[in-house]
Backbone and ligand atoms as CSV (ligand in chain L), in Angstrom:
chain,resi,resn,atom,element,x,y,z
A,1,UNK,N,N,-5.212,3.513,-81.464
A,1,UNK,CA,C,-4.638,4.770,-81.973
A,1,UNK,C,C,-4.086,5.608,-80.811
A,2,UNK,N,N,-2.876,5.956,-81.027
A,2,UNK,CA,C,-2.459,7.009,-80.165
A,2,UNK,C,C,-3.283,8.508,-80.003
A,3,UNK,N,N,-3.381,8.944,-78.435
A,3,UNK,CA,C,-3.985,10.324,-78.564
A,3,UNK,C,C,-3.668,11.823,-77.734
A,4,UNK,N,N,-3.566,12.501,-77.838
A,4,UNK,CA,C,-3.450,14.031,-77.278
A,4,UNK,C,C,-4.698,13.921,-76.544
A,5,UNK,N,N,-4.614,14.892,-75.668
A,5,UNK,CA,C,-5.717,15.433,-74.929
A,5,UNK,C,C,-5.394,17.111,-74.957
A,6,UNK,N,N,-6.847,17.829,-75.318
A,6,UNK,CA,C,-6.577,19.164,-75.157
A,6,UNK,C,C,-7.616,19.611,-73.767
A,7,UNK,N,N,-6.292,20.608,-73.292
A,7,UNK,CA,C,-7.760,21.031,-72.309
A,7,UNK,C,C,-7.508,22.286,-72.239
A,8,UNK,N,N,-8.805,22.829,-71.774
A,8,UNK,CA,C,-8.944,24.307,-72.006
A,8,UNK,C,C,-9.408,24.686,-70.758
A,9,UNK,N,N,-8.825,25.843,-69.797
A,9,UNK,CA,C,-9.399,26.239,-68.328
A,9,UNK,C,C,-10.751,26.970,-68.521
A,10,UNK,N,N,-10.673,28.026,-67.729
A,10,UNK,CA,C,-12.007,28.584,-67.530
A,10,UNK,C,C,-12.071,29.822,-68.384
A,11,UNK,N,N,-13.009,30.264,-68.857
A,11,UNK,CA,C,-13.223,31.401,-69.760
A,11,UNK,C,C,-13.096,31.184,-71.253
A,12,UNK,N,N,-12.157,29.941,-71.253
A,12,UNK,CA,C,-11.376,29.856,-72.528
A,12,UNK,C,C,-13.124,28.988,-73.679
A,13,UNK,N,N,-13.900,28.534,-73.112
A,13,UNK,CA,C,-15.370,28.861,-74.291
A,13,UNK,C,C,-15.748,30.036,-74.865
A,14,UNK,N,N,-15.413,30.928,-74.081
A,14,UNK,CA,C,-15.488,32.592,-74.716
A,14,UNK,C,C,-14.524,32.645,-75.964
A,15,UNK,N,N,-13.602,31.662,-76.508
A,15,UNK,CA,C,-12.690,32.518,-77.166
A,15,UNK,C,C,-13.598,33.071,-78.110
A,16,UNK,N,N,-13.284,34.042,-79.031
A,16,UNK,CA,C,-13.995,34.742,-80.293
A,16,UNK,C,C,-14.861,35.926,-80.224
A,17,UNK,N,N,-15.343,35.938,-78.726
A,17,UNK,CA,C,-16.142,36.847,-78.241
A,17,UNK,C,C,-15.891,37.699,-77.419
A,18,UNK,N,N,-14.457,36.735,-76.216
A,18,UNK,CA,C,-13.791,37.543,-75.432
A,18,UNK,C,C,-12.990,38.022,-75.258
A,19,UNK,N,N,-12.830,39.472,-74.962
A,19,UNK,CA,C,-11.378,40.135,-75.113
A,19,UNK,C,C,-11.072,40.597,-76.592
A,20,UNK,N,N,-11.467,40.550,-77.616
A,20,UNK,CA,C,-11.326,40.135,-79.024
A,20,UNK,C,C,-9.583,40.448,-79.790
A,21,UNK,N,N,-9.454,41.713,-78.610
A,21,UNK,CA,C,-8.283,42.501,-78.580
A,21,UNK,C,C,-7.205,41.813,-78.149
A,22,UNK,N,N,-7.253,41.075,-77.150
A,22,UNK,CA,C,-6.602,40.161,-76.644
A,22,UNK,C,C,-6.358,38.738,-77.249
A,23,UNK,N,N,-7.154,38.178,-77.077
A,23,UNK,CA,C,-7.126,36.835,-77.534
A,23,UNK,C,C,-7.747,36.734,-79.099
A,24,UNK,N,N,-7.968,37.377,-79.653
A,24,UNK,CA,C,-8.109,37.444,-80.872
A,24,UNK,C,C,-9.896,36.723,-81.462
A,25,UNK,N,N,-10.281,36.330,-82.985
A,25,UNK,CA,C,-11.439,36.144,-82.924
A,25,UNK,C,C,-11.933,34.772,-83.637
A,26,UNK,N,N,-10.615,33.863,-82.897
A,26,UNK,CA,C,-10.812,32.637,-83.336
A,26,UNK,C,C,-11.643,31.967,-82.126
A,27,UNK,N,N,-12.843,30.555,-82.440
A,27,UNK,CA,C,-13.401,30.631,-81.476
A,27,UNK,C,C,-12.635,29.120,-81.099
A,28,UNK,N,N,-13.095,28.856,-79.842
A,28,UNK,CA,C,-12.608,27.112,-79.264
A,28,UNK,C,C,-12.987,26.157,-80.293
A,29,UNK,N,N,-13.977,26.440,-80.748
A,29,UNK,CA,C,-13.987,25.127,-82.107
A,29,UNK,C,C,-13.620,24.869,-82.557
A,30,UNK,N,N,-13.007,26.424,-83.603
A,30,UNK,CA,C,-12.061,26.179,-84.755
A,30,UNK,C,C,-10.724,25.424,-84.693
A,31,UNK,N,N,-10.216,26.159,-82.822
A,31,UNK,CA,C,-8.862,25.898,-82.624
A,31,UNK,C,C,-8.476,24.096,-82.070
A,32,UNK,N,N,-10.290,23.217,-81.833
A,32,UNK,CA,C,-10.439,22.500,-81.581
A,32,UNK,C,C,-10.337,21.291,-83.014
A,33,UNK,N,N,-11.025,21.976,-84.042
A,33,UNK,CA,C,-11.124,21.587,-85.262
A,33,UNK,C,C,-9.760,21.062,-86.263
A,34,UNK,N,N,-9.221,22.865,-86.368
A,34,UNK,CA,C,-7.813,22.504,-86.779
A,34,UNK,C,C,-6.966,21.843,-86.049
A,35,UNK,N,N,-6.822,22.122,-84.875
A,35,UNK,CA,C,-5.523,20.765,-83.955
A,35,UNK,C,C,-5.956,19.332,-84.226
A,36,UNK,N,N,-7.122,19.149,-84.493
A,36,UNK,CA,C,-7.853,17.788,-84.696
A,36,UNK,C,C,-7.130,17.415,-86.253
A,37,UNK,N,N,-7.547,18.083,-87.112
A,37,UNK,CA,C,-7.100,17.986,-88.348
A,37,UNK,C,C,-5.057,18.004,-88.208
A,38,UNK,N,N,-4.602,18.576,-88.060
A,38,UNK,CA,C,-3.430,18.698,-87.166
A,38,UNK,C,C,-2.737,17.208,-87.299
A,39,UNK,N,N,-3.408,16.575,-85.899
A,39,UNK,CA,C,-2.986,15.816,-85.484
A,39,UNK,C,C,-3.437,14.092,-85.997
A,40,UNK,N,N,-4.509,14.176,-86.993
A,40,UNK,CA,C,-5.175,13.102,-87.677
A,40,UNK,C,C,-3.750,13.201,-88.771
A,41,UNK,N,N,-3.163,13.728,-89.363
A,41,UNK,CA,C,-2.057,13.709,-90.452
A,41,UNK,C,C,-0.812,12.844,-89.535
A,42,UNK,N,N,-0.889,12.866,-88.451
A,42,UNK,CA,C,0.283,11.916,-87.571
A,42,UNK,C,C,-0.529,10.364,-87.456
A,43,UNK,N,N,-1.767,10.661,-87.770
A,43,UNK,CA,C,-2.317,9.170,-87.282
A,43,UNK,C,C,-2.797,9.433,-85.662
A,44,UNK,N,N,-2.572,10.599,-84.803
A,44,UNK,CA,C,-3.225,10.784,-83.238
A,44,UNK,C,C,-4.691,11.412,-83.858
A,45,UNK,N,N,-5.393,10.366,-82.282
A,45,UNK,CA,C,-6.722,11.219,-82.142
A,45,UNK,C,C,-6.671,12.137,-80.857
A,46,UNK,N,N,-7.286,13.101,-81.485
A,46,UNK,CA,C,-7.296,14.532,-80.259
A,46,UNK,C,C,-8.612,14.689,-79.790
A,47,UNK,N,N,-8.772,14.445,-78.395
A,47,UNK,CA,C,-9.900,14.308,-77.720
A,47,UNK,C,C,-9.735,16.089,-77.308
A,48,UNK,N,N,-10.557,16.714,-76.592
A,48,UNK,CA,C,-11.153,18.119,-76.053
A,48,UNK,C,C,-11.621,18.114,-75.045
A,49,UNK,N,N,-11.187,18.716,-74.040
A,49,UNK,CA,C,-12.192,19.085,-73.226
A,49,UNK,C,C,-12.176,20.498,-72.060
A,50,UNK,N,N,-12.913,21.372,-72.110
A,50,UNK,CA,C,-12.897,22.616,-71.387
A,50,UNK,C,C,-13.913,22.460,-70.166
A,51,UNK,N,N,-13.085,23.467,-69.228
A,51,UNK,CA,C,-13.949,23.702,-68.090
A,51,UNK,C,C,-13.775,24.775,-67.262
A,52,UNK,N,N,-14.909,25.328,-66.821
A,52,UNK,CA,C,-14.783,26.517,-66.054
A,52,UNK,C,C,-14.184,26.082,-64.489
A,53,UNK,N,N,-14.310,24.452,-64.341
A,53,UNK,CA,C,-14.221,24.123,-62.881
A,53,UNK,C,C,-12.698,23.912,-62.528
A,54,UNK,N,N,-11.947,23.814,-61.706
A,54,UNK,CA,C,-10.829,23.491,-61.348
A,54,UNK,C,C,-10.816,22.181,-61.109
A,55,UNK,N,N,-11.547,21.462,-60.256
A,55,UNK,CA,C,-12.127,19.900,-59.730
A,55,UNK,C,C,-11.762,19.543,-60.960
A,56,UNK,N,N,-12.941,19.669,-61.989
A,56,UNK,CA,C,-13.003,19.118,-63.050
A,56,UNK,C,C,-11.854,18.756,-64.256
A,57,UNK,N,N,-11.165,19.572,-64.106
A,57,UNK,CA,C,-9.673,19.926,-65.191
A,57,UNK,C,C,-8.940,18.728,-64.382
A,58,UNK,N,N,-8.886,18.570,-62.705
A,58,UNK,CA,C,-8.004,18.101,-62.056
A,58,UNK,C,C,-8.411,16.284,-62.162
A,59,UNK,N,N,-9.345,16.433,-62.380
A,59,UNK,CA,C,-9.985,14.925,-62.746
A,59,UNK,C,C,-9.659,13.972,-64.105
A,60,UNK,N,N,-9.548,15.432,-65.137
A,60,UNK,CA,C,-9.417,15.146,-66.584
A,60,UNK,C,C,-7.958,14.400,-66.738
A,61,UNK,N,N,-6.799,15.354,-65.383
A,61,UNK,CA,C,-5.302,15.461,-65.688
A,61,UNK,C,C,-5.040,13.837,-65.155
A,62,UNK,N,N,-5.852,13.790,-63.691
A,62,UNK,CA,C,-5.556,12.351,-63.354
A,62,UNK,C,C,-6.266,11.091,-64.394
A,63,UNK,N,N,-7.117,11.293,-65.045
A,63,UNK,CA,C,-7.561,10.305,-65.713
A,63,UNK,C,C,-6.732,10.002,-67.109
A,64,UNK,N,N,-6.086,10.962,-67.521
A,64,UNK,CA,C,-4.963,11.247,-68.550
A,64,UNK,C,C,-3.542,10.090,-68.374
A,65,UNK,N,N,-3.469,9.903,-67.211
A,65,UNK,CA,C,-2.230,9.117,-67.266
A,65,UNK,C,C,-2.433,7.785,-67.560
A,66,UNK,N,N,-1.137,7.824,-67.958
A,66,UNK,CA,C,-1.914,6.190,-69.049
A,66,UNK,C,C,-2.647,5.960,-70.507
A,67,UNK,N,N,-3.545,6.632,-70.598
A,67,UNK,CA,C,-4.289,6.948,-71.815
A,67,UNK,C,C,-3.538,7.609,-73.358
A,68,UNK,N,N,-2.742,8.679,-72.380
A,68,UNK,CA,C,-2.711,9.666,-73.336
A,68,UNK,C,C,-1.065,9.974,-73.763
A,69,UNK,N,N,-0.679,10.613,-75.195
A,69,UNK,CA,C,0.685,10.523,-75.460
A,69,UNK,C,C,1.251,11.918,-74.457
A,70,UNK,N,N,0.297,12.928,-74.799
A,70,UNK,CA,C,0.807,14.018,-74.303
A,70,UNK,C,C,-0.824,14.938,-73.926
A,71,UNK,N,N,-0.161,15.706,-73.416
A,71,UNK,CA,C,-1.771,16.913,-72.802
A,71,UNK,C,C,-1.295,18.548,-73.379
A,72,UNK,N,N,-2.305,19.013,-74.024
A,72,UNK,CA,C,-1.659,20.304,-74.340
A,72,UNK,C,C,-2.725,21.262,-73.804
A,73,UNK,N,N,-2.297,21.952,-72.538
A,73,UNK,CA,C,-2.998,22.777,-71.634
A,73,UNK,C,C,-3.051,24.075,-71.491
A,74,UNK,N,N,-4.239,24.799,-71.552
A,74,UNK,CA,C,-4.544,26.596,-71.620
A,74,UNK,C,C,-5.313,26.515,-70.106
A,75,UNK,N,N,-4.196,26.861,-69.195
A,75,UNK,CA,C,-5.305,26.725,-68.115
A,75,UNK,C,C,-5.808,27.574,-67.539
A,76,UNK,N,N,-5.602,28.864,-68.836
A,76,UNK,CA,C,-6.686,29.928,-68.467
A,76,UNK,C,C,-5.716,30.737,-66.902
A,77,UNK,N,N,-6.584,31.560,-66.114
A,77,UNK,CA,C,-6.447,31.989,-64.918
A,77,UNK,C,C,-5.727,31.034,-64.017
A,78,UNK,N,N,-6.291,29.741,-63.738
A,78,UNK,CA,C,-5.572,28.996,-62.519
A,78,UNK,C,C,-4.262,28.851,-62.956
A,79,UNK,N,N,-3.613,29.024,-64.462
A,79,UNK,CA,C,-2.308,29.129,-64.196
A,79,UNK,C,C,-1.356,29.969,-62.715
A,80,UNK,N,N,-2.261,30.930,-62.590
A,80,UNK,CA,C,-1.510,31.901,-61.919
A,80,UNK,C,C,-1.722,31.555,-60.445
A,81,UNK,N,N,-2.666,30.506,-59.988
A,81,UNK,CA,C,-3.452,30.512,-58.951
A,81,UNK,C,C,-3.619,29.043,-58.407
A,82,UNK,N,N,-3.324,27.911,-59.168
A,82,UNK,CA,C,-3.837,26.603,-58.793
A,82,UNK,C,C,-2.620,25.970,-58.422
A,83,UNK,N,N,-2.431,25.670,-56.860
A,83,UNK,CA,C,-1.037,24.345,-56.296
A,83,UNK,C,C,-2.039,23.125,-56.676
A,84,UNK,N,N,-3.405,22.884,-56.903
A,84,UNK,CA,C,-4.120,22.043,-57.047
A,84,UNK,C,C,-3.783,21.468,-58.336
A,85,UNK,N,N,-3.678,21.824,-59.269
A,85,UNK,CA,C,-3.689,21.933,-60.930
A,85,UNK,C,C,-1.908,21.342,-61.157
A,86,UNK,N,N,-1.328,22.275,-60.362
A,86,UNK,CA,C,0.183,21.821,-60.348
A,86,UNK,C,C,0.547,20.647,-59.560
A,87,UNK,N,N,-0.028,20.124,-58.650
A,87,UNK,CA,C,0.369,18.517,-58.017
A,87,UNK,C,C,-0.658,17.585,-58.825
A,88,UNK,N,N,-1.540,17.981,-59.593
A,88,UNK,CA,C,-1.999,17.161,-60.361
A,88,UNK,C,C,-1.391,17.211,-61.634
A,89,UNK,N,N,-0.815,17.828,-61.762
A,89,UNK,CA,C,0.441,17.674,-63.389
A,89,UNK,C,C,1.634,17.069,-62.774
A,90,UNK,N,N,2.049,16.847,-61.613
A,90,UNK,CA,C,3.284,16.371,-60.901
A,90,UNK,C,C,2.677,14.759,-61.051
A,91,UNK,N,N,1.585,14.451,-60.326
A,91,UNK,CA,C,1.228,13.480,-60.055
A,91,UNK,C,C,1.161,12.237,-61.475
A,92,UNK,N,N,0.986,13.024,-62.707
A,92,UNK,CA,C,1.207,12.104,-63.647
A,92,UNK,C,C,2.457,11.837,-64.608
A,93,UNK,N,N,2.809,10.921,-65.089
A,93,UNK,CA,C,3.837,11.139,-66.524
A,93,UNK,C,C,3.724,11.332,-67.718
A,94,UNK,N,N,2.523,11.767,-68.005
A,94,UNK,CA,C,2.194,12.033,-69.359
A,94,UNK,C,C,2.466,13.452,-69.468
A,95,UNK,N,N,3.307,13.896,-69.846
A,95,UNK,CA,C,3.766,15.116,-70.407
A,95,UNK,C,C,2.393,16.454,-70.873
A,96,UNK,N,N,3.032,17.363,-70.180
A,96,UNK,CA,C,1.852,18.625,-70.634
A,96,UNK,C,C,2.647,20.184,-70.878
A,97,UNK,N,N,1.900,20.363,-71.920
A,97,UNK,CA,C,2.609,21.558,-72.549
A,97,UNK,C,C,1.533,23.025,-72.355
A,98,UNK,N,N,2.321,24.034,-71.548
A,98,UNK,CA,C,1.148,25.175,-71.376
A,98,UNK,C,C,1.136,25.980,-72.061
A,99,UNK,N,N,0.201,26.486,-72.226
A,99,UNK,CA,C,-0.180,27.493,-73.738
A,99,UNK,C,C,-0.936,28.278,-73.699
A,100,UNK,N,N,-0.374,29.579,-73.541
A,100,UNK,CA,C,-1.084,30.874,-73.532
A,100,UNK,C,C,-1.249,31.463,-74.900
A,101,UNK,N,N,-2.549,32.041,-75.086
A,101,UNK,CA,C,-2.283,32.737,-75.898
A,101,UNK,C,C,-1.818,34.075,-76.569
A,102,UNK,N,N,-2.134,34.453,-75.158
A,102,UNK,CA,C,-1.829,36.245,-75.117
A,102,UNK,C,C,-0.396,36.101,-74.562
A,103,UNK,N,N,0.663,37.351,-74.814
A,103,UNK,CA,C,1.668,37.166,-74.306
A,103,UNK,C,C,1.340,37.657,-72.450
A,104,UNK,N,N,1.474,36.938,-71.912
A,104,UNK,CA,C,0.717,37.144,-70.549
A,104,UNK,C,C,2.269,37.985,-69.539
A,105,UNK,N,N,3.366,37.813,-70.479
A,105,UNK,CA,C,4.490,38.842,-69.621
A,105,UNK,C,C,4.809,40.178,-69.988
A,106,UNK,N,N,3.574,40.374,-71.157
A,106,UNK,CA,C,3.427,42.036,-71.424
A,106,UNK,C,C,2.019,42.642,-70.792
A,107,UNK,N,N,1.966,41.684,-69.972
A,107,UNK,CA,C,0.176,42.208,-69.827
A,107,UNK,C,C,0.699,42.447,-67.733
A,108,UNK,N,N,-0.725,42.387,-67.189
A,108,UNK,CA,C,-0.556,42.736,-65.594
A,108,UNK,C,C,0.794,41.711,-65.258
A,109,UNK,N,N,1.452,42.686,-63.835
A,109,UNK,CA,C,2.145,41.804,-63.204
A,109,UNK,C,C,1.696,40.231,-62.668
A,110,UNK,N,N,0.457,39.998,-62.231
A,110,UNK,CA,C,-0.324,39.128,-61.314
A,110,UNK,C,C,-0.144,37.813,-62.518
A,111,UNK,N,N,-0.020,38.203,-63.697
A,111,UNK,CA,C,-0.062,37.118,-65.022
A,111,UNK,C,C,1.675,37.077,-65.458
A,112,UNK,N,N,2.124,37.204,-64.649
A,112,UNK,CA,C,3.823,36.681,-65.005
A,112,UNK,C,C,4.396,35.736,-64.437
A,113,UNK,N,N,3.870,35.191,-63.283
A,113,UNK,CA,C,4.115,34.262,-62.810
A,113,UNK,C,C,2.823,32.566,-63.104
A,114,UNK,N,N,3.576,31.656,-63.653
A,114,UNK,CA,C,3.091,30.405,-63.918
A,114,UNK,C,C,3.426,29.347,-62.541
A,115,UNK,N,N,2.271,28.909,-61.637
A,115,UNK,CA,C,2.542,28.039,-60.969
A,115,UNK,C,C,2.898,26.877,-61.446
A,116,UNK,N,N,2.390,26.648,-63.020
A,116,UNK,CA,C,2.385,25.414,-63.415
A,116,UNK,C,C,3.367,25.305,-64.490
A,117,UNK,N,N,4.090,26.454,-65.070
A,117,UNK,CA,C,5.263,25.784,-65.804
A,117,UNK,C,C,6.480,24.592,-65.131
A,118,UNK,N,N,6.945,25.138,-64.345
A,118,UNK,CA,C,8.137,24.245,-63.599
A,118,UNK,C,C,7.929,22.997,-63.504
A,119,UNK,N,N,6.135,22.245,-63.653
A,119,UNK,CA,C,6.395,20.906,-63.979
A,119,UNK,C,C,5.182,20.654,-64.800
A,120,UNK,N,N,5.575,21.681,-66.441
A,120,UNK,CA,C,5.718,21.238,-68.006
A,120,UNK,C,C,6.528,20.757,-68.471
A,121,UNK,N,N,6.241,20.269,-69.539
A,121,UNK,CA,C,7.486,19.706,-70.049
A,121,UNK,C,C,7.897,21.176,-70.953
A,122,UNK,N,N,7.090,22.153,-71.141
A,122,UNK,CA,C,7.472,23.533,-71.627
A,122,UNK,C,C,6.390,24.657,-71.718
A,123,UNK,N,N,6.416,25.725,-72.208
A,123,UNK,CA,C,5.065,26.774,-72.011
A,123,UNK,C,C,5.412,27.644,-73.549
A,124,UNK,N,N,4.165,27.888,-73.993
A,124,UNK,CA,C,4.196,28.724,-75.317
A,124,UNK,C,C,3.019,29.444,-75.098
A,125,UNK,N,N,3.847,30.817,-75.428
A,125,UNK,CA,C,3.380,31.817,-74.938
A,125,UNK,C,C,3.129,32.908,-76.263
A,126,UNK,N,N,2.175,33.701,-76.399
A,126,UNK,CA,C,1.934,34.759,-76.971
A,126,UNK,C,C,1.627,34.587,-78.236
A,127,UNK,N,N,1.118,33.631,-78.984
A,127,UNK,CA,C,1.817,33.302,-80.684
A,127,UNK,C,C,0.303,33.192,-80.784
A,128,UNK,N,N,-0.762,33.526,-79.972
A,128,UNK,CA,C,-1.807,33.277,-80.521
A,128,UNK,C,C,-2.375,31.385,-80.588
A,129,UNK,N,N,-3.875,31.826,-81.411
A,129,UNK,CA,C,-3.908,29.666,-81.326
A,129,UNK,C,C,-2.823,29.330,-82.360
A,130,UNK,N,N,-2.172,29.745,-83.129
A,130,UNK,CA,C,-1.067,28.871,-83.109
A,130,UNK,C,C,-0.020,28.018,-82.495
A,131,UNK,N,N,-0.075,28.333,-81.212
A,131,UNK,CA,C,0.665,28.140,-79.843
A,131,UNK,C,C,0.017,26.450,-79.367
A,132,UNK,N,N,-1.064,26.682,-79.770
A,132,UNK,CA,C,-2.079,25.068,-79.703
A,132,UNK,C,C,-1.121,24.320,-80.975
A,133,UNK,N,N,-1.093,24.238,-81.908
A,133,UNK,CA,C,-0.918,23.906,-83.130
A,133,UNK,C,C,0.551,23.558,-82.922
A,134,UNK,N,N,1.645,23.983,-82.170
A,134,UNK,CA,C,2.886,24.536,-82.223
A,134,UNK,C,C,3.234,22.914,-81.231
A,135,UNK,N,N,2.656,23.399,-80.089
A,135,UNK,CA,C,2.435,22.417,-78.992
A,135,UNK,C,C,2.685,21.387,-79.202
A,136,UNK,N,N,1.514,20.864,-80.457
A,136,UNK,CA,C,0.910,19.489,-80.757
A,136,UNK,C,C,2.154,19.130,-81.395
A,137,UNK,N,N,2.831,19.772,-82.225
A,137,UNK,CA,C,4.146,19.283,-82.923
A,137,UNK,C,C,4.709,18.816,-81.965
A,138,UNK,N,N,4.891,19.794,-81.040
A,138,UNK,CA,C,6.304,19.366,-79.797
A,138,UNK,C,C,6.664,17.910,-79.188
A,139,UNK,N,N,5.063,17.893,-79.455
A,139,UNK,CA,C,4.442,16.046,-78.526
A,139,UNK,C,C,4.347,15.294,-79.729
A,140,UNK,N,N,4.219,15.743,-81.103
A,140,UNK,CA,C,4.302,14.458,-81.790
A,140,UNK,C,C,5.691,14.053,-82.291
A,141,UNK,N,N,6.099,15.468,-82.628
A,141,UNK,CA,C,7.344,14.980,-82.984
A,141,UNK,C,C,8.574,14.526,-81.838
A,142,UNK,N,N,8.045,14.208,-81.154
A,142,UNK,CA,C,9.171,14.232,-79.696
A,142,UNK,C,C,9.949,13.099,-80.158
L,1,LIG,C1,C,-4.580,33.006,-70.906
L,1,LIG,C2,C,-3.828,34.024,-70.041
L,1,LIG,C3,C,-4.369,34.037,-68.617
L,1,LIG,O1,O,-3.677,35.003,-67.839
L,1,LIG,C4,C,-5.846,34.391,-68.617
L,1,LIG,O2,O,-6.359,34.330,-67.303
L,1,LIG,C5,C,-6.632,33.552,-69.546
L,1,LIG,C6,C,-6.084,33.252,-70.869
L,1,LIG,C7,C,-4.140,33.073,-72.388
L,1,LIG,O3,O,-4.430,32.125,-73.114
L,1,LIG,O4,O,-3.539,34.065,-72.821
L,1,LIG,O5,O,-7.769,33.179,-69.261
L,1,LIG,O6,O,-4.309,31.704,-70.440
């Protein structure tokens, strides 16, 4: 069976609890649940996996190539902050799509800049976890 990989950066286990204002009061499960359900109607299985670590995300991205159809990535904070995160999305060909949920270019300056869009295959921004959901189309229907 063909599969997605979701990954989620750091903080992003808080969803539902954190920020509520912000990111709203859906939690990682649900948004884990429905993309699952989602993507079982294409016939893909959607594997999960979150982490507060950077190492760890960077391990997930290299083990991804090959495996996987596409990666649909919230990488949290190190968007703004990781060359680590970004030569490990260079380093593979499996396509990854970044996904914020908050609109992060109405919020602080320090969150307008993405180290890691320029090598996505695209970034969706602000739409809430629908933006997960949105994603998964992008990569199935490609
Ligand atoms: C976020 C935006 C980031 O700036 C922030 O650090 C997050 C969540 C979002 O989904 O809106 O942790 O990626």
């Amino acid at each position: 069976m063909e599969r997605l990989l979701l990954l989620n950066g750091p903080n992003l286990n808080m969803l539902g609890k954190r920020e509520p204002g912000i990111y709203g009061v859906t939690s990682l499960q649900d948004i884990e649940r429905n993309l699952s359900k989602l993507t079982k109607t294409y016939n893909y299985q959607l594997d999960s996996f979150q982490s507060n670590h950077e190492g760890e995300l960077i391990d997930k991205i290299q083990e991804a190539d090959g495996s996987y159809q596409g990666i649909i990535f919230n990488p949290g904070a190190f968007t703004h902050t990781s060359v680590a995160i970004r030569d490990a999305i260079s380093s593979i060909t499996v396509p990854v799509i970044e996904v914020h949920i908050s609109n992060v270019h109405k919020r602080e300056s320090f969150r307008h800049t993405s180290l890691l869009a320029p090598v996505c295959k695209g970034q969706i921004v602000g739409l809430g976890p629908k933006g997960y959901q949105l994603a998964a189309i992008a990569l199935l229907e490609e």
